[in-house]
C-alpha positions as CSV (number, residue, x, y, z in Angstrom):
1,X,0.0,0.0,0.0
2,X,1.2,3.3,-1.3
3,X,1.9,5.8,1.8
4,X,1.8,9.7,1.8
5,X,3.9,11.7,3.9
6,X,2.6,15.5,4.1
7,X,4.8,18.6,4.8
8,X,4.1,22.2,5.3
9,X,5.0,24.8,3.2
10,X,8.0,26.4,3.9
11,X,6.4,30.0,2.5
12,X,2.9,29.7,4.6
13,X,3.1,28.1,8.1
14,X,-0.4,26.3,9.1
15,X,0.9,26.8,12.6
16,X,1.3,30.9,11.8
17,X,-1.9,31.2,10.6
18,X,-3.4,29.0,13.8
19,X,-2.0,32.1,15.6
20,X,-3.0,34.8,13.7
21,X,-6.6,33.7,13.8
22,X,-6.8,32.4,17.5
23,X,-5.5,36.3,18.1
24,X,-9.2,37.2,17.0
25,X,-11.3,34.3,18.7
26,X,-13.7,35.1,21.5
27,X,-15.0,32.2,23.7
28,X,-18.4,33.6,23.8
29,X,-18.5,33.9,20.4
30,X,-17.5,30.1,19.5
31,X,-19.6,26.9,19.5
32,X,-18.0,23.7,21.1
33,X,-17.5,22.0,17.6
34,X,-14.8,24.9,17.2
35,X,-12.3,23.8,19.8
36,X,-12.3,20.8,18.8
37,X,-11.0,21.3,15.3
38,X,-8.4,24.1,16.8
39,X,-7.2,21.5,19.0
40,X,-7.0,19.3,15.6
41,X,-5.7,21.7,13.3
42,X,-3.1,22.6,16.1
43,X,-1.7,18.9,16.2
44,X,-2.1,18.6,12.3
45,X,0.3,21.9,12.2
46,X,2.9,20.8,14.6
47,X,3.4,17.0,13.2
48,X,3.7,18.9,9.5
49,X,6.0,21.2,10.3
50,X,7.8,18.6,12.5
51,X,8.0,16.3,9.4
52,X,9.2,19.3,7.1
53,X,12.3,20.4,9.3
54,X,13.4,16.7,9.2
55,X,13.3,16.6,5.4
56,X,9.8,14.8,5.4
57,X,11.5,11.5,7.0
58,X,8.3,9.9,9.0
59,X,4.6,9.1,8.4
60,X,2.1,10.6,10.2
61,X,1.2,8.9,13.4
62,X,-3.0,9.8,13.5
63,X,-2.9,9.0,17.4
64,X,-0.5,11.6,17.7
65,X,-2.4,14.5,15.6
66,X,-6.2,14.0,17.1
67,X,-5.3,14.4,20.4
68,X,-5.4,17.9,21.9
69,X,-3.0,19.5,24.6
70,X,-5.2,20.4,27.8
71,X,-3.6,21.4,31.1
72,X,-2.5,18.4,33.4
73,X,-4.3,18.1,36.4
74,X,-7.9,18.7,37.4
75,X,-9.2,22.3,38.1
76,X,-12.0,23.0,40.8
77,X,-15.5,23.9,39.6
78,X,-16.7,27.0,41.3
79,X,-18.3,25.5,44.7
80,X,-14.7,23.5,45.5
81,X,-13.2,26.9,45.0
82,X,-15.5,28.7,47.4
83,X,-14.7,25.5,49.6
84,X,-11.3,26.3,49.0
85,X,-11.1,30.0,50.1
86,X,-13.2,29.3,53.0
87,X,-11.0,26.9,54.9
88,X,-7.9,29.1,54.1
89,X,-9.9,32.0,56.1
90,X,-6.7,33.0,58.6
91,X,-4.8,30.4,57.6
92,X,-0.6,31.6,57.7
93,X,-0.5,31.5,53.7
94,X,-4.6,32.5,52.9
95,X,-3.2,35.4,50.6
96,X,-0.9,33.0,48.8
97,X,-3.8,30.8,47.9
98,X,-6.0,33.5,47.0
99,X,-3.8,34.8,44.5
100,X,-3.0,31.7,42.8
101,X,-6.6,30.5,42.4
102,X,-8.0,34.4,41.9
103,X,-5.2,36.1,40.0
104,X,-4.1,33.0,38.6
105,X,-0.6,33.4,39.6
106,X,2.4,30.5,39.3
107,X,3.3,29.5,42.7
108,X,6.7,30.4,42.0
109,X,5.6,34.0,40.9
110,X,3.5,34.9,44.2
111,X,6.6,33.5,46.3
112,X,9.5,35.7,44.6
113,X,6.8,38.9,45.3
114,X,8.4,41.7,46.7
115,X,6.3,44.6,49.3
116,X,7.5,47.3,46.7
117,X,5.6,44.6,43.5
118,X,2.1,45.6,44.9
119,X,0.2,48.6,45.0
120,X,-2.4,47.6,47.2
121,X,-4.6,51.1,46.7
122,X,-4.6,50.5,42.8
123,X,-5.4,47.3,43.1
124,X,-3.1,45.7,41.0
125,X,0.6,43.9,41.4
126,X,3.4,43.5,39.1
127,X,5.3,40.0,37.9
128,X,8.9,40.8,37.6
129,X,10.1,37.4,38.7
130,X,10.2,34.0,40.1
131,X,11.4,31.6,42.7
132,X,12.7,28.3,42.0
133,X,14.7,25.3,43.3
134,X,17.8,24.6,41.8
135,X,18.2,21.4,41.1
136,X,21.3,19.0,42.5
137,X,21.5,21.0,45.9
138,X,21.5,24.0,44.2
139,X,19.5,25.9,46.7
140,X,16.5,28.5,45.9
141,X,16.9,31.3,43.5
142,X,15.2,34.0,42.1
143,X,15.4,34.5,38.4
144,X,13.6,36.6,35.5
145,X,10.5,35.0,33.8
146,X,9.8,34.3,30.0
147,X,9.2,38.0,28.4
148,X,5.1,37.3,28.2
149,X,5.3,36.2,32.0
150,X,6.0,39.7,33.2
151,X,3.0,41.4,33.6
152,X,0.7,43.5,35.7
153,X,-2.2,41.7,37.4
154,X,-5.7,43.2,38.9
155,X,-6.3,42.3,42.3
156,X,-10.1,41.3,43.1
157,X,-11.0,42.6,46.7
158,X,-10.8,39.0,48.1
159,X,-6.8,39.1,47.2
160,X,-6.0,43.2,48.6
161,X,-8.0,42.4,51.9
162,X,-5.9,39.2,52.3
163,X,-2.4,41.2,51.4
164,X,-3.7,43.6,54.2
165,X,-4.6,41.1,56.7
166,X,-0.8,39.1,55.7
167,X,1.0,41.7,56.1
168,X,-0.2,42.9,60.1
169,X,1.1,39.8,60.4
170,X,4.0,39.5,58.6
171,X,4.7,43.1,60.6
172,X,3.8,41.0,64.3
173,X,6.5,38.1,63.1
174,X,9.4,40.5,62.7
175,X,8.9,42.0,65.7
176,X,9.0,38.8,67.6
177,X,11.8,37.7,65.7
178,X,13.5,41.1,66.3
179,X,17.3,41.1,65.3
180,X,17.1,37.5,63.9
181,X,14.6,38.9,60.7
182,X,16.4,39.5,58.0
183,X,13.8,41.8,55.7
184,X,14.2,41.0,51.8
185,X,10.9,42.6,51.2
186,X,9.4,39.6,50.5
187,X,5.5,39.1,50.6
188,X,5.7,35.5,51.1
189,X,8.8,34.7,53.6
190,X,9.5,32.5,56.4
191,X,9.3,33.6,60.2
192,X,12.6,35.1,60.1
193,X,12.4,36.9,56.8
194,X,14.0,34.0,54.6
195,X,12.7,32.9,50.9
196,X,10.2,29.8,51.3
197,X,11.2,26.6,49.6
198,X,7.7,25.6,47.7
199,X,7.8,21.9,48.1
200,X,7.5,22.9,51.7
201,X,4.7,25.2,51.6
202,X,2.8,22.7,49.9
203,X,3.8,19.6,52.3
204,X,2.9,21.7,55.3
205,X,0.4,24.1,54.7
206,X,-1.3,23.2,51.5
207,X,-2.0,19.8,51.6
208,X,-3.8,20.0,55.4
209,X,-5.8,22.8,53.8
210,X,-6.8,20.6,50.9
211,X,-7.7,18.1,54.0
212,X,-10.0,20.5,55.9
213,X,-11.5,22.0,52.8
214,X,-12.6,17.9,52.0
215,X,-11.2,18.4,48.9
216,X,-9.4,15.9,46.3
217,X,-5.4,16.0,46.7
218,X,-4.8,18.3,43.9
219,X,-1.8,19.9,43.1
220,X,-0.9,23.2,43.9
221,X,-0.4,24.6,40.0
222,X,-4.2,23.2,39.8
223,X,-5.0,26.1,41.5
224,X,-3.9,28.1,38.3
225,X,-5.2,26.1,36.4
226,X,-8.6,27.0,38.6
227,X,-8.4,30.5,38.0
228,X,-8.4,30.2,34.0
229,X,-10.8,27.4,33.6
230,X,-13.5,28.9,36.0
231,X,-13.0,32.4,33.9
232,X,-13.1,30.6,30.5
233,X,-16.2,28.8,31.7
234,X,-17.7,32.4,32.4
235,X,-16.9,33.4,28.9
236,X,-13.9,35.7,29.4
237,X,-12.1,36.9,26.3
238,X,-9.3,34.8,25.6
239,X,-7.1,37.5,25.1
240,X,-8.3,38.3,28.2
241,X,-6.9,35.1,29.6
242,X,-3.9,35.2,27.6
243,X,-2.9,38.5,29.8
244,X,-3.6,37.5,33.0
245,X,-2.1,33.7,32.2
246,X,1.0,35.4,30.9
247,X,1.2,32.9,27.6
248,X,3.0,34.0,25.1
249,X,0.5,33.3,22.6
250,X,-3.5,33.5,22.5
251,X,-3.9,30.0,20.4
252,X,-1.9,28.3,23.9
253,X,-4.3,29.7,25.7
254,X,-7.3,28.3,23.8
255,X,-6.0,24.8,23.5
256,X,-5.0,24.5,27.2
257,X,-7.8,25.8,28.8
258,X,-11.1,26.1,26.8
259,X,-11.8,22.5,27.1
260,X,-12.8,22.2,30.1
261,X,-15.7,24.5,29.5
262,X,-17.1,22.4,27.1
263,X,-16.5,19.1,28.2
264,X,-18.8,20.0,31.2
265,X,-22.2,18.5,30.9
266,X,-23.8,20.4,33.7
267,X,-24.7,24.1,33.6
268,X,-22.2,26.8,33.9
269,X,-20.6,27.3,36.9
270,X,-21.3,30.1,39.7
271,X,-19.1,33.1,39.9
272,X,-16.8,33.3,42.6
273,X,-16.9,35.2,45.5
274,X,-14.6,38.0,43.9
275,X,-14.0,38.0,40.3
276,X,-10.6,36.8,39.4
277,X,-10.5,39.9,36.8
278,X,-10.1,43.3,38.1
């Protein structure tokens, strides 16, 4: 049997034009057929150009192009989010949380936040950088984001009234701790002023919250992922998304986070308490 191998044009990208017209798309606007044929298209454009760069050596694997890309993990629906920001009420990281599921922050992001990032009046906070483990022992370290990661971010009411509360008592623990604080400026900091390592936020903090709240061990980054799927569910333009998400692209957006809207049978989810847009 006689086999085809397709390539893309090197003068018109499929994958450049996916861009161009996902730049113009509006979830509200779009019927659930249409994701599904961007999510196709998508895969078709990525295994052609894949094929052209290596000189249209392998056959098309069909598994591999109808299959979409959606965010790992599983996002909350709106009442597990409520759940959610209940049980952190007073909790030592409730702002951390809030911003990650409201503002849609990376975890790293909201723990390499600096006092002098926020402007609590305005409403709003600025992403300038992140913190991250280095890996083999290498310790934590702050470090510049992708270009489309740095961006400024509305803060609902829910996420300045939580800032507030943290920082009364971010202002108690360095008084106790008096000479032993050592003051980075850090939002998010351990009881004597250090960086926080992640992994242990999440071992000692997060997952007893998940525990209280009677909620499903999800990971922390699901509560991203929360953030953009509730909002896409709501109908939120995906440019919209794009910005707050800090994706380089709109089209990402659209096939990582869309879907979950439309795979829902039930009917659209409640809004949350605060909107996770300004």
């Amino acid at each position: 049997m006689r086999q085809t191998v397709l390539r893309s044009s090197p003068a018109l990208s499929a994958n450049s034009l996916f861009e161009r017209k996902a730049r113009s798309l509006d979830v509200r606007t779009l019927s659930p057929s249409i994701f599904t044929s961007a999510s196709i298209l998508r895969g078709c454009a990525n295994r052609c150009e894949s094929i052209y760069l290596k000189g249209g050596h392998g056959l098309l694997d069909h598994s591999r192009i109808f299959r979409g890309t959606p965010a790992k993990g599983e996002p909350l629906d709106a009442k597990q989010a409520v759940a959610l920001l209940e049980a952190a009420r007073g909790d030592r990281f409730e702002a951390l949380y809030v911003l990650c599921l409201l503002c849609g922050l990376r975890q790293g992001e909201a723990l390499a936040l600096r006092w002098q990032d926020l402007n609590l009046d305005a409403g709003n906070l600025r992403v300038s950088c992140q913190l991250q483990r280095v890996r083999g022992g290498g310790g934590l370290r702050f470090s510049e984001p992708k270009n489309a990661s740095r961006r400024t971010v509305g803060l609902p009411q829910r996420a300045v009234s939580a800032l507030k509360s943290h920082r009364k008592c971010q202002l108690e623990e360095k008084l106790r701790a008096g000479t032993l604080y050592q003051d980075n400026g850090l939002v998010f900091a351990s009881g004597q002023g250090k960086p926080l390592d992640a992994q242990n936020v999440v071992n000692r903090y997060y997952k007893p919250l998940l525990r209280r709240a009677g909620l499903p061990p999800i990971r922390f980054h699901d509560l991203r992922h929360s953030c953009l799927s509730l909002l896409a569910q709501r109908g939120e333009p995906i440019r919209d998304l794009q910005a707050l998400a800090g994706h380089a692209t709109a089209a990402f957006t659209l096939q990582r986070y869309t879907h979950h809207h439309y795979e829902a049978s039930g009917p659209r989810c409640a809004r949350l308490p605060s909107s996770p847009l300004p």
